[in-house]
N, C-alpha and C positions, 0 to 999 in steps of 0.2 A: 446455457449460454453457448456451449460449445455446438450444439444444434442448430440454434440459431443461426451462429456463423456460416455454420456447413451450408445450411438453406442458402443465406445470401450471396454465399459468392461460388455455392461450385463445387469447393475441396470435400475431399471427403474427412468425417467429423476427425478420423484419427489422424490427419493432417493438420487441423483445424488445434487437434487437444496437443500435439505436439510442439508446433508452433506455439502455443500461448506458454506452455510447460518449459519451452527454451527461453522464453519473453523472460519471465517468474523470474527464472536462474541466474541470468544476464544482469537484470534488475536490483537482483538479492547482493550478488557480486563485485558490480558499480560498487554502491550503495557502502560495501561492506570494509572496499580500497578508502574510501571520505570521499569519492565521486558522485555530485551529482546528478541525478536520470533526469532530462528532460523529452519528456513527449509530447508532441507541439499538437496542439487540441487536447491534450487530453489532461496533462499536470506535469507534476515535479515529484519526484523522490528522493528526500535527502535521509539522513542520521540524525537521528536526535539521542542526545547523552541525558542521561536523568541520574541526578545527582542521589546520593543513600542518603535516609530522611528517616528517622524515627515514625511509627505509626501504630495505630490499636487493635489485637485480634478485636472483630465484630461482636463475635459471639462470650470472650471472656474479661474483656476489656483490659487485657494484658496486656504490655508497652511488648513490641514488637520494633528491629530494627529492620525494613527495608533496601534492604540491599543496593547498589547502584547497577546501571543499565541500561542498553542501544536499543532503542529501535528506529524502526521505518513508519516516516512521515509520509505524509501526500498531502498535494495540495493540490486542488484541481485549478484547469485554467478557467482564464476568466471567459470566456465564450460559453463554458457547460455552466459556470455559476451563474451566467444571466441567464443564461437556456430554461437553468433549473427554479431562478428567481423570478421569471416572467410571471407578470399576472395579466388575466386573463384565461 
């Protein structure tokens, strides 16, 4: 991807990889305050809490407790979801 970029606009790729590397960080960061990311064409990044839930090793079917835990959501917008749900 980072090639790619470099091809269409120009910068060279380690401008290209640094810039999206600072993008990451910023994002993680937001994200990480209970801020919002929105990127207009592109989605949203918010925090999702996931609550601790009892669950079963696969392999021994052992009761296992799942711990609780954050991550990062995305949702994309709606112009790439029709983009991507076109038919034709």
């Amino acid at each position: 991807m980072v090639a790619d970029i470099a091809q269409e606009t120009g910068y060279a790729q380690v401008q290209v990889r640094t810039t999206l590397d600072a993008l990451a960080r910023r994002i993680v960061a937001n994200v990480a305050r209970g801020e919002d990311v929105q990127i207009r064409g592109l989605g949203r990044f918010d925090l999702k809490s996931m609550e601790g839930r009892p669950g079963r090793n696969p392999r021994t079917g052992e009761a296992v407790d799942i711990p609780a835990r954050k991550t990062l959501r995305f949702k994309v917008s709606k112009p790439i979801s029709d983009e991507l749900n076109r038919k034709g």
